[in-house]
C-alpha positions in Angstrom: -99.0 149.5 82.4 -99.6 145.6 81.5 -102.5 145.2 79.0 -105.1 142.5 80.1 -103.5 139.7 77.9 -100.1 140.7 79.7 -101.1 140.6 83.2 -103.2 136.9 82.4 -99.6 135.9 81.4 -98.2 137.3 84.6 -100.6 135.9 86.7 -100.6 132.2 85.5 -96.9 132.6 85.6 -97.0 133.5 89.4 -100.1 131.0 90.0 -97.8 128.5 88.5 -95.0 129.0 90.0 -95.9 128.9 93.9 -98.3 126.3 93.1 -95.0 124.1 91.7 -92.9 125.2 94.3 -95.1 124.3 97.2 -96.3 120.8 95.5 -93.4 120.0 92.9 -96.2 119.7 90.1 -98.4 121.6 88.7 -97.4 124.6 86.6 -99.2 123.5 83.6 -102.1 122.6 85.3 -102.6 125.7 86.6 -100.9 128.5 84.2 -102.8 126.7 81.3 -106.2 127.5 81.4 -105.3 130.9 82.1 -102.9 131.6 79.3 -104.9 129.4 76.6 -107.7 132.3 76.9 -105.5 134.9 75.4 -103.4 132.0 73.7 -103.6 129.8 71.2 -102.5 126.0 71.9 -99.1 125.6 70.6 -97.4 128.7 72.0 -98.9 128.0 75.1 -97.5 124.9 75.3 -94.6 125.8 75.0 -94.5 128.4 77.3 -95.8 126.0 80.1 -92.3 123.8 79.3 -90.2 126.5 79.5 -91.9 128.0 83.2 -92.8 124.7 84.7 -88.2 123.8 83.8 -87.4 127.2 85.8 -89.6 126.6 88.4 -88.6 122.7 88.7 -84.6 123.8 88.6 -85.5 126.3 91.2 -87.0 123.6 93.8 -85.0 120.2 92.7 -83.0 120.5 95.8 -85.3 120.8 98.3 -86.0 117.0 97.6 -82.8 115.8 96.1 -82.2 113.6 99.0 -85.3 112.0 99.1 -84.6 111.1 95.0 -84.8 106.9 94.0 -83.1 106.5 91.1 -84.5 103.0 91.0 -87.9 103.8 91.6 -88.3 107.0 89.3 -85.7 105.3 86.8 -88.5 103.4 84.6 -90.7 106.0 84.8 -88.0 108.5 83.5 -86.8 106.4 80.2 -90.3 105.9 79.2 -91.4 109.4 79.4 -88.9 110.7 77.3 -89.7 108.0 74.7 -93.7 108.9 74.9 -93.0 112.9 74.4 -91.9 112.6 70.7 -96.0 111.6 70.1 -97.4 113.9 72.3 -95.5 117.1 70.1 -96.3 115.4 66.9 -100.2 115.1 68.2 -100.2 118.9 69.3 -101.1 119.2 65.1 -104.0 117.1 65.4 -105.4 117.3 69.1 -108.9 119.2 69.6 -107.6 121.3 72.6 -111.0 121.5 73.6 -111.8 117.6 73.9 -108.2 117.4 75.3 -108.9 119.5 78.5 -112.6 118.1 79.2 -110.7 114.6 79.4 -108.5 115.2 81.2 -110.0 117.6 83.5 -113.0 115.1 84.3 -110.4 112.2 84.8 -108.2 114.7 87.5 -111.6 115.9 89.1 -113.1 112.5 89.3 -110.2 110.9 91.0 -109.6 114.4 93.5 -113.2 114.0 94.9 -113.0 110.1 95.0 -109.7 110.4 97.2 -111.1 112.7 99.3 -114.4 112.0 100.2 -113.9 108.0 100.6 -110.5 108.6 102.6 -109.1 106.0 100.6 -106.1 105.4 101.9 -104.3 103.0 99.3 -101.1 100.9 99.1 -101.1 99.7 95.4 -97.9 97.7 95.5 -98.7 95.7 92.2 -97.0 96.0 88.8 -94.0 96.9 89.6 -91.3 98.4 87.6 -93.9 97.7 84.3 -96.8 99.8 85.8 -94.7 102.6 86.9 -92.9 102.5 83.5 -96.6 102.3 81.8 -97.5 105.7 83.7 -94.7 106.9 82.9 -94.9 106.6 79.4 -98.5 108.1 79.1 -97.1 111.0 81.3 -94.2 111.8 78.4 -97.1 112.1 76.3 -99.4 114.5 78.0 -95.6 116.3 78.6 -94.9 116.9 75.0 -98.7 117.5 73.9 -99.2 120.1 76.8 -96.5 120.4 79.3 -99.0 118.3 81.2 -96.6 115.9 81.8 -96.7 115.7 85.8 -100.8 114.7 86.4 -100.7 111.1 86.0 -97.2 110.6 87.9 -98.5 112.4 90.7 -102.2 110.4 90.9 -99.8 107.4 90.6 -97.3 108.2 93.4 -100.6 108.7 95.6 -101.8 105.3 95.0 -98.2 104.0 95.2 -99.0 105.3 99.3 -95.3 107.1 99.1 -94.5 109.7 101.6 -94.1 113.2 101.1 -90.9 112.8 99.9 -91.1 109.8 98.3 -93.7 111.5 96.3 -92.1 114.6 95.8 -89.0 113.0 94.7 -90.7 110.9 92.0 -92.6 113.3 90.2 -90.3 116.3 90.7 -87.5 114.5 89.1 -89.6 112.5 86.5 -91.4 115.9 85.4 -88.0 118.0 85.2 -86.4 114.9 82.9 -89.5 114.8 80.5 -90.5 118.5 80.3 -86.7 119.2 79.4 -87.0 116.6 76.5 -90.1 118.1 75.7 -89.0 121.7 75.2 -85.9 120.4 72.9 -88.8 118.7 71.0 -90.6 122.0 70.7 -87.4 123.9 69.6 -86.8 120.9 67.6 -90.3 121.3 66.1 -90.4 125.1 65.2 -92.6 125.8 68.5 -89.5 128.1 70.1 -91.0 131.4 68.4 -90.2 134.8 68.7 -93.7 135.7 70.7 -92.8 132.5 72.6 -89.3 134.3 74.0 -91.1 137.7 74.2 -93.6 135.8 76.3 -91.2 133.9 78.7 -89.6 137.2 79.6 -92.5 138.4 80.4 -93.8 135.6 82.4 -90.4 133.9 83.7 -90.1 136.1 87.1 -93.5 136.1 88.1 -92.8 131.9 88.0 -89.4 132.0 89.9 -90.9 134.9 92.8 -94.1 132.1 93.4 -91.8 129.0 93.1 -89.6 130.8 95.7 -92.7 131.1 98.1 -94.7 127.5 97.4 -91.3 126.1 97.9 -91.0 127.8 101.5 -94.3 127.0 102.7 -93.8 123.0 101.5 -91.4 122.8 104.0 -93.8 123.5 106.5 -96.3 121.0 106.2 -96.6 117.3 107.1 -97.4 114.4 105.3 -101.2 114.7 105.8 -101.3 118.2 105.0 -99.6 117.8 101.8 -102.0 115.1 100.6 -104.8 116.9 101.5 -103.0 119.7 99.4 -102.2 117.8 96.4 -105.8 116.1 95.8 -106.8 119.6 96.3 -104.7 120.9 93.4 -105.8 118.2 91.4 -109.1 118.7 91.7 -109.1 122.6 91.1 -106.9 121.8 88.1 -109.7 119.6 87.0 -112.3 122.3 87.3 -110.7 124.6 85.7 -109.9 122.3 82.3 -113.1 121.2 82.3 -114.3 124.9 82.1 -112.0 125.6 79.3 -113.3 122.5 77.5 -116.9 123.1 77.5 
């Protein structure tokens, strides 16, 4: 019989998983405030890497065509560069600041979006803002698996299809929460409680990546926007409730 901490594990794992499979983001934002009430930052960090890789390895192909190696490339480099700070700030960070932030900036954006319709085609920047998202994303990536929030807000304002979108931050979060989690072994992180934990959590993450990944291929490019400011916005809720 699972005790309560056990079945919190099992259920942001699961939560995580289908919410990843069915938008290609999102593990961390979702599993995390879970997990971090019955665990402390650091582990849970690193838990988050290790679910949120299975779950991306286990849904890569359902938009490997749709993948721009010249688009997502900047993006890519820079994130790996920006995850070596976000580990060594995982010392330092007040988790509770940390999640208010970044759970007013997800929730703000979410209701914006959605209430004003906005419909946006931000074409400027270039190759230098994508790479400049990218790099602040590699950050949030090693600090809290967390890696996949602002690539995603930036591939909606980038007015990208499905697909498009899909392609970009699937690809760009499996890249820099890999080179996160070899940061985190590098670091120490990869504990014993941290492999007892994946076992525990790892097929609860690839049973609702396997579902979230069958029902994105039902749904349209309206839909799935909808969906994804959705997410974000519950994401934000629920960090801001953890950071209060």
């Amino acid at each position: 019989m699972l005790t309560s901490a056990a079945f919190v594990i099992v259920s942001g794992a699961f939560a995580g998983g289908f919410v990843s499979g069915l938008a290609g983001f999102g593990t961390g934002l979702t599993a995390l405030g879970l997990w971090l009430t019955v665990l402390t930052p650091a582990p849970a960090s690193t838990l988050v890497l290790i679910c949120s890789i299975a779950s991306q390895l286990q849904t890569i192909s359902t938009v490997w065509h749709a993948i721009n190696i010249r688009r997502v490339g900047p993006m890519l480099v820079t994130g790996l560069l920006g995850v070596p700070a976000g580990v060594s700030a995982l010392a330092y960070c007040d988790p509770h600041a940390f999640r208010l932030g970044m759970g007013v900036l997800l929730l703000v954006y979410s209701v914006f979006m959605q209430l004003g319709r906005f419909q946006p085609r931000m074409a400027w920047g270039g190759w230098v803002a994508d790479a400049a998202v990218g790099l602040a994303g590699g950050v949030l990536g090693g600090l809290a698996g967390l890696s996949g929030a602002l690539p995603t807000v930036w591939a909606t304002l980038r007015g990208w299809t499905k697909d498009e979108r899909r392609g970009v931050f699937q690809a760009y979060n499996l890249t820099v929460l890999s080179g996160a989690f070899v940061w985190h072994e590098a670091s120490g992180l990869l504990t014993a409680e941290v492999v007892r934990l994946s076992v525990l959590a790892l097929p609860g993450t690839v049973i609702g990546a396997w579902i979230g990944a069958w029902l994105y291929r039902r749904l349209n490019d309206q839909r799935f926007n909808t969906l994804v400011l959705a997410l974000l916005g519950v994401s934000g809720l629920t960090l801001i409730w953890e950071g209060l």
